[in-house]
TORLUMDO-864288 format. One record per residue (C-alpha): y negated, x negated, z negated. Coordinates in Angstrom, 3 decimals, decimal comma. Layout:
BEGIN
{y: Y; x: X; z: Z}
...
This chain:
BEGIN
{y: -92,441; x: -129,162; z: -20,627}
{y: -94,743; x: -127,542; z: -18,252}
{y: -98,684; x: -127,331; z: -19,055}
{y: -98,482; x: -124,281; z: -20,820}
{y: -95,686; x: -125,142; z: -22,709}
{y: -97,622; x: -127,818; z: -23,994}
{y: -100,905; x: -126,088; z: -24,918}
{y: -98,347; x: -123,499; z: -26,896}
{y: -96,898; x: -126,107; z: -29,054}
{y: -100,065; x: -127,776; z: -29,481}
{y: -101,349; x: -124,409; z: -30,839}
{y: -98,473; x: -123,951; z: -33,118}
{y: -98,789; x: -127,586; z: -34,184}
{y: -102,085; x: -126,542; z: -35,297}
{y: -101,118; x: -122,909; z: -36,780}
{y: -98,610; x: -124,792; z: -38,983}
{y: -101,424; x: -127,152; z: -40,188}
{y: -103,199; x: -123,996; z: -40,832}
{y: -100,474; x: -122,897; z: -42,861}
{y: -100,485; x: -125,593; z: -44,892}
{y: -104,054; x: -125,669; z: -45,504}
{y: -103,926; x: -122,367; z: -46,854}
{y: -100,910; x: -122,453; z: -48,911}
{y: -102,106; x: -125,557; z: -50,781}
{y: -105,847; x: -123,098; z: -51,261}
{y: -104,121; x: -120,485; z: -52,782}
{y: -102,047; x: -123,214; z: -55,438}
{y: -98,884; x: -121,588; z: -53,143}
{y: -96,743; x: -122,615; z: -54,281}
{y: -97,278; x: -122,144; z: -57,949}
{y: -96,084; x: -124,827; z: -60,423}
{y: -92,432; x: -124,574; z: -61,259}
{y: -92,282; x: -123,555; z: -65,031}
{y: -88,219; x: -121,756; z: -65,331}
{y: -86,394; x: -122,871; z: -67,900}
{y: -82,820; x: -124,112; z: -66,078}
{y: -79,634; x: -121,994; z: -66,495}
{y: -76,394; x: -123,660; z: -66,667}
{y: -73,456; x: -122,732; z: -64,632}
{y: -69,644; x: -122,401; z: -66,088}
{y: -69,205; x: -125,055; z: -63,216}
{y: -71,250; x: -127,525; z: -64,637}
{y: -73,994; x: -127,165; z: -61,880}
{y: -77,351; x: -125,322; z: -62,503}
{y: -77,050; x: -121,675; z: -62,162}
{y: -79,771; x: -120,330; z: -58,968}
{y: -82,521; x: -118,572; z: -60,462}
{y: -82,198; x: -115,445; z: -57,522}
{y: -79,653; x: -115,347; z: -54,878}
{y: -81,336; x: -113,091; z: -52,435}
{y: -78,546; x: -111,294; z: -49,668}
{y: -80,028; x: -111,321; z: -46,599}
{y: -81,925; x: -113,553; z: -44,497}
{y: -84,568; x: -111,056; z: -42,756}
{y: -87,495; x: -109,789; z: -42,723}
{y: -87,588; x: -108,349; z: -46,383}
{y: -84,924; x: -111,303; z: -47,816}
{y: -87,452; x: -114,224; z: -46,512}
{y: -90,044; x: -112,414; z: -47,457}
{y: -89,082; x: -112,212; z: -51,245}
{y: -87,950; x: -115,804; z: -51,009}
{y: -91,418; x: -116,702; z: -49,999}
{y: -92,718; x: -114,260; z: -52,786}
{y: -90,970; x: -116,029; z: -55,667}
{y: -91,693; x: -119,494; z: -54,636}
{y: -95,501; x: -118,288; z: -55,221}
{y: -94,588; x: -117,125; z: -58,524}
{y: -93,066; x: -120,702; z: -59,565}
{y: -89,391; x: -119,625; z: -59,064}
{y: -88,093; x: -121,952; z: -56,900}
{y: -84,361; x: -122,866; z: -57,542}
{y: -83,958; x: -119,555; z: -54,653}
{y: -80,952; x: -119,392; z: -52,334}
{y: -80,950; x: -116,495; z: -49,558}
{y: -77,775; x: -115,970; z: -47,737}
{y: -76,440; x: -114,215; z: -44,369}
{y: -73,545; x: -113,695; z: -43,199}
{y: -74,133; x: -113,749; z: -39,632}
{y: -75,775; x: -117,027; z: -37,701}
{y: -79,332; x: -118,648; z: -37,950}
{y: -81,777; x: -116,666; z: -35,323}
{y: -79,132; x: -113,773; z: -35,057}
{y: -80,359; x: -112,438; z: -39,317}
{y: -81,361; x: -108,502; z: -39,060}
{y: -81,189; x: -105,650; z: -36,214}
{y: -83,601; x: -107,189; z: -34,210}
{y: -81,389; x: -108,829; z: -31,211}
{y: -78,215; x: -107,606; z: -32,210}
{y: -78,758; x: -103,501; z: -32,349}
{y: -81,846; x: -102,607; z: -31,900}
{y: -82,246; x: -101,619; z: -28,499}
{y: -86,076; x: -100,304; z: -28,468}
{y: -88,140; x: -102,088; z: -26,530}
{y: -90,501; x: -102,502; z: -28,935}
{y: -91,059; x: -102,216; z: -32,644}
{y: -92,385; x: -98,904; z: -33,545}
{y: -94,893; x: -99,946; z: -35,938}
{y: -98,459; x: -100,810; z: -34,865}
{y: -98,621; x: -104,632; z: -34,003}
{y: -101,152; x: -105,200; z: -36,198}
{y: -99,134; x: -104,271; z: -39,604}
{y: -98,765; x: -107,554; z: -41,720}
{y: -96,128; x: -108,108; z: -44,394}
{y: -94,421; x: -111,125; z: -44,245}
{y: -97,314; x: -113,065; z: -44,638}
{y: -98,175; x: -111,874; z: -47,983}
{y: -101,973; x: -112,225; z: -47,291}
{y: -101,927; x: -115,169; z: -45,846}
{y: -103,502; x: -114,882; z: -42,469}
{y: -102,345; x: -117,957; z: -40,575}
{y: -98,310; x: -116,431; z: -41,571}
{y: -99,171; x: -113,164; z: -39,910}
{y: -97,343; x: -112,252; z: -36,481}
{y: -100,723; x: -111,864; z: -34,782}
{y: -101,615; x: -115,472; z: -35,842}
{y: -98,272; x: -116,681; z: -34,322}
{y: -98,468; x: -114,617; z: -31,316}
{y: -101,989; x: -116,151; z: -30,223}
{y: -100,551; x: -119,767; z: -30,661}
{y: -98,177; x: -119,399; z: -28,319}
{y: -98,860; x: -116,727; z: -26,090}
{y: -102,938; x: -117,003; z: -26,277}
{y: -105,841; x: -114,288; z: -27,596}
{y: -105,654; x: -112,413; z: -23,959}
{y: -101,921; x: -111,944; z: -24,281}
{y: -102,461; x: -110,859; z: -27,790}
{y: -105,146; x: -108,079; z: -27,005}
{y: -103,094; x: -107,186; z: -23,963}
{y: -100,064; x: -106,513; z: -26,462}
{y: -99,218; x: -102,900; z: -27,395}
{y: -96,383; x: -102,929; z: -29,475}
{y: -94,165; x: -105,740; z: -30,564}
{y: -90,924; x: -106,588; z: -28,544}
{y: -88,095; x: -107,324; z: -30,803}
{y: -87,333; x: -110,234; z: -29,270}
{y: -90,648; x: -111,929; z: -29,968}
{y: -90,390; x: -110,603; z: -33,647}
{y: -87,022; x: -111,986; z: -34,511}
{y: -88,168; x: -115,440; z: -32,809}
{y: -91,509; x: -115,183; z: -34,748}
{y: -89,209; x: -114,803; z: -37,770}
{y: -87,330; x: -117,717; z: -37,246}
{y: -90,927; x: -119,468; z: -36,916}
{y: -91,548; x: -118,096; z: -40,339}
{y: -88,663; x: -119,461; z: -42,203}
{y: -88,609; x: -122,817; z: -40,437}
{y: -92,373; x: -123,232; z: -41,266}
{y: -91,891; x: -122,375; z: -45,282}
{y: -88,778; x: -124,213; z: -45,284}
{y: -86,664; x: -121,698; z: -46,661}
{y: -83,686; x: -122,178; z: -48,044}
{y: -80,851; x: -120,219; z: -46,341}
{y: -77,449; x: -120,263; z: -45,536}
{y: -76,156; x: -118,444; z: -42,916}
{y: -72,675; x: -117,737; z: -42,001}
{y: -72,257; x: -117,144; z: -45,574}
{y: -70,833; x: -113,139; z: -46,911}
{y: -71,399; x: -111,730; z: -50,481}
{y: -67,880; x: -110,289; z: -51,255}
{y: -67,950; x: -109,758; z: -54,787}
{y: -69,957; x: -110,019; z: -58,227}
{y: -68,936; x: -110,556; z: -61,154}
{y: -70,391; x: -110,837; z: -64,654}
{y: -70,150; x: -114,017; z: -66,534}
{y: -72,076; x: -113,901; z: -69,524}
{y: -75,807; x: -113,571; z: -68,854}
{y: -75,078; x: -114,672; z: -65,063}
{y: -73,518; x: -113,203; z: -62,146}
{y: -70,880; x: -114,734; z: -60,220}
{y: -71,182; x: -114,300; z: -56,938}
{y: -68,181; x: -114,621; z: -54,764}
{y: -68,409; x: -115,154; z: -51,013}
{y: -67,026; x: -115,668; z: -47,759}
{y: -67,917; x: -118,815; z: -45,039}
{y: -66,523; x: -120,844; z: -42,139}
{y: -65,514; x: -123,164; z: -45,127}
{y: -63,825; x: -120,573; z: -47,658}
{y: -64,444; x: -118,923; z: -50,358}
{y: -66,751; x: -120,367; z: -52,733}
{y: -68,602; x: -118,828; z: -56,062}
{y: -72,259; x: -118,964; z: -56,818}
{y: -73,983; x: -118,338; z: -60,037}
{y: -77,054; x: -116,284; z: -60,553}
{y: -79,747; x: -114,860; z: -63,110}
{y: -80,687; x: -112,439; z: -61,397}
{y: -79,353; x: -111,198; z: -57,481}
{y: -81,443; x: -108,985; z: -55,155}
{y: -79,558; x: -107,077; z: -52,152}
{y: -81,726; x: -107,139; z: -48,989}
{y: -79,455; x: -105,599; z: -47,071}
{y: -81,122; x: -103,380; z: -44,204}
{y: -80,661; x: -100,019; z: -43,183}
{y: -76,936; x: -99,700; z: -43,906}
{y: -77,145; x: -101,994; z: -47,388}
{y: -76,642; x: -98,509; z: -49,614}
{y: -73,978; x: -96,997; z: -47,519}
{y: -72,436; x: -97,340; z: -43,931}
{y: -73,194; x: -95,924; z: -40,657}
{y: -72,787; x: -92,281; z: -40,470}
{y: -70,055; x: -91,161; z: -38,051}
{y: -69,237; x: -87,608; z: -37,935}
{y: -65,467; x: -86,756; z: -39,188}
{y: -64,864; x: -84,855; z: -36,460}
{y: -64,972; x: -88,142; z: -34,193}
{y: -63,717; x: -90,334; z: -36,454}
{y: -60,510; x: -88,196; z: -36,928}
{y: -59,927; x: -87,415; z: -32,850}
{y: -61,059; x: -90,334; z: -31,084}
{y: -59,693; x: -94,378; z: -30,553}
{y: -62,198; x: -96,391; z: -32,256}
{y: -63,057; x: -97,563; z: -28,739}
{y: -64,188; x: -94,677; z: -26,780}
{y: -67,364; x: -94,197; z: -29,816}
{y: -70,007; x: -96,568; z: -30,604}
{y: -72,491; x: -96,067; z: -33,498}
{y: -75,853; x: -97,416; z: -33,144}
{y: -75,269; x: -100,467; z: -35,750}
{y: -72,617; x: -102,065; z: -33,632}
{y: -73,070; x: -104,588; z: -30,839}
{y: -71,864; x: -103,798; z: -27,672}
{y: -72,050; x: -105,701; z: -24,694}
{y: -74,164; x: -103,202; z: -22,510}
{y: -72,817; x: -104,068; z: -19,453}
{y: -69,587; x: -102,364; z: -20,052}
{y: -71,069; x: -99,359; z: -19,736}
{y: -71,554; x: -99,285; z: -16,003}
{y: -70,332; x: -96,755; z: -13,772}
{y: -69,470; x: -95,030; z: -16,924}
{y: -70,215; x: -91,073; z: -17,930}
{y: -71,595; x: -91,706; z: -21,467}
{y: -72,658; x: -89,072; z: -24,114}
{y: -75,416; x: -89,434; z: -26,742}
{y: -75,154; x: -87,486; z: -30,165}
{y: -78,113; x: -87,481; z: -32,187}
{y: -82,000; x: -86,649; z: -30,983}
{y: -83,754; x: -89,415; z: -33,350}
{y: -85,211; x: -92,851; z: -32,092}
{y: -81,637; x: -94,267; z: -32,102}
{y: -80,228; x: -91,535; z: -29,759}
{y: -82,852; x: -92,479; z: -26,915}
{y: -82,461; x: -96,216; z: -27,285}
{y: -78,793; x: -96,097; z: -26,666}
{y: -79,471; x: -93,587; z: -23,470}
{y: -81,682; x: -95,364; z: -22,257}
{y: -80,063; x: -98,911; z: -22,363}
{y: -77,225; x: -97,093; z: -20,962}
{y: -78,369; x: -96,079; z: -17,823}
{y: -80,696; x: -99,218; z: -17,573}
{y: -77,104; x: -101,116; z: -17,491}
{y: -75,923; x: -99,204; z: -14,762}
{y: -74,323; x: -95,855; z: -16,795}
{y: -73,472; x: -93,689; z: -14,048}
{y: -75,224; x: -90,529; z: -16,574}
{y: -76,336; x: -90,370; z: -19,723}
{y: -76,165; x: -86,986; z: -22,184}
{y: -77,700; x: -86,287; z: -24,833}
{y: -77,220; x: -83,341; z: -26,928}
{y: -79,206; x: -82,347; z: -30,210}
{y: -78,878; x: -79,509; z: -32,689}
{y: -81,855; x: -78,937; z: -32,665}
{y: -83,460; x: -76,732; z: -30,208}
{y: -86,956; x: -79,183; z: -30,297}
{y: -87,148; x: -82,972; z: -30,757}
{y: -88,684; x: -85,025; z: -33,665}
{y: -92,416; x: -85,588; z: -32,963}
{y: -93,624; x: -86,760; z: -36,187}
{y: -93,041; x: -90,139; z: -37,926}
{y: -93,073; x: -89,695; z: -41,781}
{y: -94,073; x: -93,654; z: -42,161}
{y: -97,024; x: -93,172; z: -40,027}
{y: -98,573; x: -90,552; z: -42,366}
{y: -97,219; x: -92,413; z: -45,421}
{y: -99,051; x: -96,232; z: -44,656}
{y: -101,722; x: -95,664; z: -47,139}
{y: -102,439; x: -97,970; z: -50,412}
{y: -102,049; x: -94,914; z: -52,760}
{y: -99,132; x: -93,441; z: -51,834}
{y: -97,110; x: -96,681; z: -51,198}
{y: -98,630; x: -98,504; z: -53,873}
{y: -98,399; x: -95,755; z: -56,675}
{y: -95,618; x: -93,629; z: -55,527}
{y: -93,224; x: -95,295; z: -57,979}
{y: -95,434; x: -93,697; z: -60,847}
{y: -94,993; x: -90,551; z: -60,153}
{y: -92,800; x: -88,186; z: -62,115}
{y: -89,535; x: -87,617; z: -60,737}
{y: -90,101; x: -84,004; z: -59,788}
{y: -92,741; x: -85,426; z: -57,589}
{y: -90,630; x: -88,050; z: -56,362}
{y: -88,354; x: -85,747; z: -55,569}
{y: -90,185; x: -83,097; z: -53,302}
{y: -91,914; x: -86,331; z: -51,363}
{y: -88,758; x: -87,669; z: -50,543}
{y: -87,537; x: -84,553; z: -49,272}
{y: -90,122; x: -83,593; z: -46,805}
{y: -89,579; x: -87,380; z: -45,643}
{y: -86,415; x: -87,528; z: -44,819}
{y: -86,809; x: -84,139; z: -43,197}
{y: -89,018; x: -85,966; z: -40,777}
{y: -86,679; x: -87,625; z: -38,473}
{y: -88,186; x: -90,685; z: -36,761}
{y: -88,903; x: -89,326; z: -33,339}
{y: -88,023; x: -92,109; z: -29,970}
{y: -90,511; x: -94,383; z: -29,226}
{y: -93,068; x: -92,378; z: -26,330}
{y: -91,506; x: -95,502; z: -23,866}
{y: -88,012; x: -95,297; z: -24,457}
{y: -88,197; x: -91,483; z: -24,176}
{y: -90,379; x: -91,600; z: -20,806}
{y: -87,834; x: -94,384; z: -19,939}
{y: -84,616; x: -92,152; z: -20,116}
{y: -86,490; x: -89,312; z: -18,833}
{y: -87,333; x: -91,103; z: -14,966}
{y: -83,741; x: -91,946; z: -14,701}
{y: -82,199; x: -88,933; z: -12,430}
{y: -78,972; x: -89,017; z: -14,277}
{y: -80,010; x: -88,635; z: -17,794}
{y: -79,760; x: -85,075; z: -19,282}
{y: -81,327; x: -83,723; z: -22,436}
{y: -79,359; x: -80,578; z: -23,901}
{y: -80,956; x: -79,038; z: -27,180}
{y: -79,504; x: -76,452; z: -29,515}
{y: -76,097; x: -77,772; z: -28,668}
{y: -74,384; x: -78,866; z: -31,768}
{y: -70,752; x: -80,333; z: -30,920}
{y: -68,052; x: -78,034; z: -31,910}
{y: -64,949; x: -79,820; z: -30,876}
{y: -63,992; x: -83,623; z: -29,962}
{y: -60,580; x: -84,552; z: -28,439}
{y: -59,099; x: -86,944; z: -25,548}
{y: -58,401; x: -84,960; z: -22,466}
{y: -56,349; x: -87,693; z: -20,914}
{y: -58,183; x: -90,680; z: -19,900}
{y: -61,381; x: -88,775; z: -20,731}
{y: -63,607; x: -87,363; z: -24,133}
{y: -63,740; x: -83,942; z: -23,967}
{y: -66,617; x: -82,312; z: -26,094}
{y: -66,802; x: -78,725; z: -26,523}
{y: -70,643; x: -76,958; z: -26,835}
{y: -71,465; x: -73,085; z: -28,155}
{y: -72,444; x: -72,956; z: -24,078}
{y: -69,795; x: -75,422; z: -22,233}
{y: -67,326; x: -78,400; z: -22,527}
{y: -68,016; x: -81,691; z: -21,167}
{y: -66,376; x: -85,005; z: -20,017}
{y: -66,894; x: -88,519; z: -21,026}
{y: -66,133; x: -91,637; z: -20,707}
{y: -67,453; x: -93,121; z: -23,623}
{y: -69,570; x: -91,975; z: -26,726}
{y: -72,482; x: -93,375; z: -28,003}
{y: -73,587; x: -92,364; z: -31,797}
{y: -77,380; x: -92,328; z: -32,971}
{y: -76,233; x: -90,335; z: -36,081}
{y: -78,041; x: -92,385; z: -38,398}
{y: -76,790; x: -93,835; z: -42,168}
{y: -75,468; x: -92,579; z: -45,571}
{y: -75,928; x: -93,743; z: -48,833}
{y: -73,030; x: -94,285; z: -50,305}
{y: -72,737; x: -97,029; z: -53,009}
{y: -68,898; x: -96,755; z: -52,945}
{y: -68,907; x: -98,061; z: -49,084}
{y: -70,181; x: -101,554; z: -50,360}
{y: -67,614; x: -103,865; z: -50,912}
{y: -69,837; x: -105,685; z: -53,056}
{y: -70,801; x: -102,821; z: -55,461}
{y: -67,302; x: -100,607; z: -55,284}
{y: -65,824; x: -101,921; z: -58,199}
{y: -68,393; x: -100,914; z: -60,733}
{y: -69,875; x: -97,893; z: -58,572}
{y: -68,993; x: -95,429; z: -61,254}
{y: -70,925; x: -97,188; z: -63,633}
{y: -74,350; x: -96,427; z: -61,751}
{y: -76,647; x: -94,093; z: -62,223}
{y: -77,467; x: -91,887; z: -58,919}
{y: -80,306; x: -89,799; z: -58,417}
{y: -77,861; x: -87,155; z: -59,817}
{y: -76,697; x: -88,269; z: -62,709}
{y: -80,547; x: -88,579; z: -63,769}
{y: -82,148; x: -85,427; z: -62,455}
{y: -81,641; x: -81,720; z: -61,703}
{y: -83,928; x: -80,474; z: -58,888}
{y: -85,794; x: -76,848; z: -59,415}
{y: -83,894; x: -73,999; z: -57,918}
{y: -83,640; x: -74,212; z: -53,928}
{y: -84,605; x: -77,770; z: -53,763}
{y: -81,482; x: -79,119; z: -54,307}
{y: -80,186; x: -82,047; z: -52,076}
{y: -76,887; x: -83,601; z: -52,034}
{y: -77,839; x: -86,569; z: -49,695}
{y: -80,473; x: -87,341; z: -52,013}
{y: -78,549; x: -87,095; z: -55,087}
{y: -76,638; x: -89,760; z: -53,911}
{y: -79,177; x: -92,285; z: -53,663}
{y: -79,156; x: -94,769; z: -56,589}
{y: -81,459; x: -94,015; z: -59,503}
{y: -83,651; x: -97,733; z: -59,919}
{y: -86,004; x: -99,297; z: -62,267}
{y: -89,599; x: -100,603; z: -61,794}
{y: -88,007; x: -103,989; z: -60,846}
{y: -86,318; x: -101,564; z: -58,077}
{y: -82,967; x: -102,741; z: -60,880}
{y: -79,857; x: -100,836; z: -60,638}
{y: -79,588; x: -98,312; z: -64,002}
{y: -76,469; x: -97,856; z: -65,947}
{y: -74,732; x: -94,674; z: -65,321}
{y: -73,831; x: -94,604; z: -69,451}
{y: -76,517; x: -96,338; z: -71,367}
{y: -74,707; x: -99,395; z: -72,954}
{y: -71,634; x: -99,671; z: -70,765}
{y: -72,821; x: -101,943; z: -68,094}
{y: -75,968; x: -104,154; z: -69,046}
{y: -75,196; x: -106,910; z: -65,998}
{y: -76,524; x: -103,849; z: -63,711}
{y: -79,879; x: -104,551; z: -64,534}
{y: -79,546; x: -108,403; z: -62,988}
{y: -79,009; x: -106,531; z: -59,294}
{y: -81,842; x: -105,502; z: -57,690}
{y: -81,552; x: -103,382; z: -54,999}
{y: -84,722; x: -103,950; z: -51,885}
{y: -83,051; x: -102,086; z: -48,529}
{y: -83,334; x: -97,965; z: -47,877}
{y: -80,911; x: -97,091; z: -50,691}
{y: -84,653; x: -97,925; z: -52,916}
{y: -86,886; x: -95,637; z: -51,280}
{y: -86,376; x: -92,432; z: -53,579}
{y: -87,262; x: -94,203; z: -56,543}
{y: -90,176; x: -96,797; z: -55,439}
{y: -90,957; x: -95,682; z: -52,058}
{y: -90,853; x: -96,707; z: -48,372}
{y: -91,558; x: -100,219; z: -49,181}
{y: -88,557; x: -101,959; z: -48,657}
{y: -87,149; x: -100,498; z: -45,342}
{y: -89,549; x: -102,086; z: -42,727}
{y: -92,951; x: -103,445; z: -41,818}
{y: -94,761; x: -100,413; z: -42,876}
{y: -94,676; x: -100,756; z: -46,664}
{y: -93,354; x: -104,739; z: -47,281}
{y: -96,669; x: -105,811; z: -48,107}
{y: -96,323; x: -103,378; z: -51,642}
{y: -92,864; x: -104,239; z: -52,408}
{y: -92,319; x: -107,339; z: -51,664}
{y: -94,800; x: -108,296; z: -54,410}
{y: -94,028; x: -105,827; z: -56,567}
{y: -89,944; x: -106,821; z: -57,041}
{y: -91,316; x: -110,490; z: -57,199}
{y: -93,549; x: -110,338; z: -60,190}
{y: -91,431; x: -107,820; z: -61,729}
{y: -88,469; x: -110,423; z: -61,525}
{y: -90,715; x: -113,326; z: -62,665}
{y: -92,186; x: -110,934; z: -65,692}
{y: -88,075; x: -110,349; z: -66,640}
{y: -87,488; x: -114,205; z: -66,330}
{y: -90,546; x: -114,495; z: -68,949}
{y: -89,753; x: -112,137; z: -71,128}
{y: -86,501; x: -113,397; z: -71,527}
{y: -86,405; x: -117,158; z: -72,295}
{y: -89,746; x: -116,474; z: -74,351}
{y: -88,397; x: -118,072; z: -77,230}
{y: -87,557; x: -121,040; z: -75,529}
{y: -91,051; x: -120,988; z: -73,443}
{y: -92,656; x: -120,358; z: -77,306}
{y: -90,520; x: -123,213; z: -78,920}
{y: -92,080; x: -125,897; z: -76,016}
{y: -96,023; x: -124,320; z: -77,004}
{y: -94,627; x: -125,449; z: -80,492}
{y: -93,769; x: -128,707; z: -79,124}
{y: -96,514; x: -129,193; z: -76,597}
{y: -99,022; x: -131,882; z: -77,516}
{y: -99,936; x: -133,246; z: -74,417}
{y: -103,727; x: -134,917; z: -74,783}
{y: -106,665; x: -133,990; z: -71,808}
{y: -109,374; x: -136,181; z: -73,744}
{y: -109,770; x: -139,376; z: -75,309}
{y: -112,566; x: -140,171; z: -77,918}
{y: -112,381; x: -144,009; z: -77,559}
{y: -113,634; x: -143,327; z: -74,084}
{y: -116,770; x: -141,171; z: -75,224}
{y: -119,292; x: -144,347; z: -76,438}
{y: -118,512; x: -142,863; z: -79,822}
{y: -117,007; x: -146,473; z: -80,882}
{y: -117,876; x: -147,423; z: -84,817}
{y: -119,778; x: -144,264; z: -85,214}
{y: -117,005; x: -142,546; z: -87,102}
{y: -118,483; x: -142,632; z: -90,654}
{y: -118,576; x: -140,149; z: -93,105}
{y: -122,143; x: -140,043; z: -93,324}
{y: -125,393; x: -142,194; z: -92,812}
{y: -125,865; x: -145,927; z: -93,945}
{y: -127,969; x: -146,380; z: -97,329}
């Protein structure tokens, strides 16, 4: 290890001192008081099973150790270091939020990414830092988990649940077979595509091999892209990552055509980080929730000002607005795509076409999906505000807790909570990024520590019954022979 190696791992030394300093000043974490849960198996059921082992999954399992709930398990399916978008397909080169934002750290200042940053990069890199590369973030992640001491399985897929009782089964997938888990309560931290699947127009999906298209969720090894005429559908943040690590890999051109005639400029979560709106915005009526949600997700996130001056200095990259593709079809060895204005040729196509929400997509949720209440099944929207995308979204609880469809029918639902961007109608952009974790995070913890109370509070009421635990002692208090009834004649 060269010097500087060795300064940066005496800093973190020290950082994770730090951390557990603090922890132990805030009583984190807070004394364990469930009540267990037996499993048909014989084994003690897992208070939460939380799916998905990034940013907002650790974060929740570092939320309900504070709150005393500690018999946790958080599970991935793909490897340790490898959890989330963040090195797989997410091609920015930075994070768009400001580097500053907190949220995993849950107040806790020596847990924040600027804390971690400094230890092993130093203060100067820090202030020289503009935005965070996701590289650094997914290894300051990793730091995170190790650090708390998690516990997380990776390689490990949720493939089905089940109801058993007043516990959910939980079937799943690993290197070592199938295997069931048992659960009070499950919460689905699932990312972008956790509601629904990536969206990929019909009109590709029905004319084109599966390996001439690419949608932004995939990986792809860039470098088979070279020498290759690529076009980009889509004029969102996604859209100009892919062109741009395109070309950067050697793409002889990149195109990149948008319906609409101007691009994005605005992002909705930059105008939305405020304490009232994303801690209160669950309050609101649903009319309200309604019309904010709509003007949101009419704001397309717009590329990253890098990225876009990035694909813009490469000579090959072309930009075509207004040009909504009409037609898609192989042209021998070539995709043909036909324009309002002109028809071009391809040799491969990259999506950024963004996500649906579609509850039926999830192999997990499928076979109860018409037993949950949507957004539509709850609410009709005033005259000419009507949305079907949004209608689709699931319809959640304070404890962000799926709803029955048919009151009565399906009372399991309420035991699957649901924290990825199928929650954001109902409680908000606080469970889809950086931006808002710090509000929800909290807010699905002590609402799922406030259901665990409520419901063993006969058994928490029969041990204040039985509690007679003593915190004094008279014999100790000089009071010895003075116990008469009254004084000596």
């Amino acid at each position: 290890m060269n010097e500087v190696g060795a300064r940066s791992a005496t800093a973190l030394e020290r950082l994770e001192a730090q951390v557990r300093r603090d922890l132990a000043t805030i009583e984190a974490p807070a004394a364990p008081w469930m009540r267990p849960r037996a499993a048909p198996d014989g084994a003690n059921a897992f208070d939460v099973v939380v799916v998905g082992a990034g940013l907002s999954g650790l974060t929740i399992g570092f939320g309900l150790r504070r709150q005393g709930v500690g018999n946790v398990l958080i599970i991935d399916q793909r490897p340790a270091g490898r959890e989330g978008p963040w090195i797989t397909c997410a091609r920015m080169a930075t994070l768009r939020s400001p580097k500053q934002l907190t949220g995993p750290d849950l107040g806790v200042p020596s847990l924040t990414f600027c804390s971690w940053y400094e230890a092993v990069a130093g203060e100067e890199a820090w202030n020289r830092l503009d935005k965070i590369p996701p590289r650094d973030w997914m290894d300051y992640l990793s730091w995170y988990r190790r650090t708390l001491d998690l516990p997380v399985r990776n390689d490990m897929r949720l493939a089905g649940i089940n109801p058993v009782g007043d516990l959910l089964a939980l079937s799943t997938r690993s290197p070592e077979g199938a295997s069931t888990l048992y659960c009070r309560q499950l919460v689905l931290a699932t990312g972008i595509e956790g509601s629904g699947r990536p969206h990929v127009p019909e009109m590709i999906a029905s004319a084109l091999p599966p390996d001439r298209y690419t949608h932004s969720a995939e990986a792809i090894d860039p470098a088979a892209l070279a020498g290759r005429d690529i076009g980009v559908l889509g004029a969102a943040a996604s859209a100009f990552d892919w062109a741009t690590t395109a070309l950067d890999n050697g793409a002889r051109s990149a195109t990149l055509f948008a319906r609409r005639r101007e691009l994005p400029k605005t992002e909705a979560l930059a105008w939305a980080n405020f304490p009232g709106f994303l801690g209160a915005f669950s309050e609101l009526d649903d009319t309200m929730r309604w019309r904010f949600m709509r003007r949101f997700f009419a704001l397309q996130a717009p590329p990253t000002q890098e990225m876009f001056d990035r694909a813009a200095r490469h000579p090959s990259f072309r930009l075509v607005m207004g040009a909504p593709w009409r037609r898609v079809a192989m042209d021998g060895d070539r995709v043909r795509v036909d324009t309002d204005e002109a028809s071009w040729a391809f040799d491969h196509i990259l999506l950024g076409t963004g996500f649906e929400t579609d509850l039926a997509r999830r192999p997990e949720l499928a076979p109860f999906v018409d037993r949950i209440a949507l957004w539509s099944d709850r609410f009709a929207p005033p005259a000419g505000e009507e949305d079907s995308a949004l209608a689709r979204y699931p319809y959640l609880g304070a404890a962000f807790e799926l709803n029955e469809r048919i009151p009565g029918s399906a009372p399991y639902l309420g035991r699957i909570h649901i924290f990825n961007n199928g929650a954001v109608p109902s409680l908000g952009p606080v469970c889809n990024g950086v931006t808002g974790l710090k509000y929800g995070a909290p807010k699905i913890v002590a609402a799922i520590a406030r259901n665990f109370f409520l419901e063993d509070a006969d058994q928490h009421l029969e041990a204040l019954m039985g509690y007679n635990e003593a915190h004094f002692r008279t014999d100790a208090s000089g009071m010895e022979g003075r116990h008469g009834a009254g004084p000596a004649n």
